[in-house]
N, C-alpha and C positions, 0 to 999 in steps of 0.2 A: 552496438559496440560492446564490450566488456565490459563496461560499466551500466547497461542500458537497464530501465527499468524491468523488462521484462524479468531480463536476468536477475533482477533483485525480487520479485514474486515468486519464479519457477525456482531460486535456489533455496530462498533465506524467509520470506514472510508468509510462505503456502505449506513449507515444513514446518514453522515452526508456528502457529496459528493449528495448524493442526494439531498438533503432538503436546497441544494445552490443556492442564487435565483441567474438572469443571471448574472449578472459581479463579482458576488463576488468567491471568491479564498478561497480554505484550507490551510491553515500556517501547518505546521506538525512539530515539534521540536521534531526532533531526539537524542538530547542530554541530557538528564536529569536526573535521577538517575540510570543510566543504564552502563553497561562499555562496552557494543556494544551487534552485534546480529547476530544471525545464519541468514546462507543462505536460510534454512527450512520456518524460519520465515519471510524472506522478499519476497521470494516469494511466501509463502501461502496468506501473507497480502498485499501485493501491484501487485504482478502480477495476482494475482486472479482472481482481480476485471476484468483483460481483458480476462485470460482464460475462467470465465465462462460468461462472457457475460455480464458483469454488468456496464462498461462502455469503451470508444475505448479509445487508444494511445492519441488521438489525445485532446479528454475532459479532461485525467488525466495531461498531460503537459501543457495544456491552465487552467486549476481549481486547481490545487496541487502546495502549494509552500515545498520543502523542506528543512530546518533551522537547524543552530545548530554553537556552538560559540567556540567548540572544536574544531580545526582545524583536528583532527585523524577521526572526521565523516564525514569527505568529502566523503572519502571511502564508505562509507555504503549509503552517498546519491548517491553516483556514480555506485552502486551495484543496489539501487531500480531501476533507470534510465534504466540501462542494464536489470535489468529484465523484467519490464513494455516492454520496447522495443523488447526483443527476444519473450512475450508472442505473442499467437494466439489466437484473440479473436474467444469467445464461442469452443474453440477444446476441454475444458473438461467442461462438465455434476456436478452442484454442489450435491455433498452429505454428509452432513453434518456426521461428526465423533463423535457428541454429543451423550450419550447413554440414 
């Protein structure tokens, strides 16, 4: 959908992770008009990036800050963590679902 994680890797956290010059960090705020997020979604957009090869564990945890000032999103930054962590990098082939 238009909202789908995907789309939120391939538009927003794969340009912009990239185009980080070295010490600087991504702030991510997870809280904002949102009332949380499928599992679909956080790993199409945050573990992604390491299944298909787009950046390792190790850049996402030293460049990604995760924020948010609702304490109920802890969870959900504790979900991205776990799944960045259990992904393998480059094991899937991107192919975009865009028609």
């Amino acid at each position: 959908g238009p909202a789908s994680g995907e789309r939120f890797r391939e538009e927003f956290l794969k340009p912009k992770l990239g185009s980080l010059s070295r010490d600087e960090k991504l702030e991510i705020i997870i809280d904002g008009e949102v009332e949380g997020y499928g599992s679909s979604f956080l790993v199409e957009g945050f573990a992604g990036l390491v299944k298909h090869g787009y950046f390792s564990k190790d850049f996402l945890r030293n460049r990604m800050i995760i924020k948010f000032s609702d304490p109920d999103f802890e969870f959900y930054r504790d979900k991205i963590w776990m799944y960045i962590d259990s992904a393998r990098f480059r094991s899937e082939k991107y192919a975009s679902t865009k028609r």
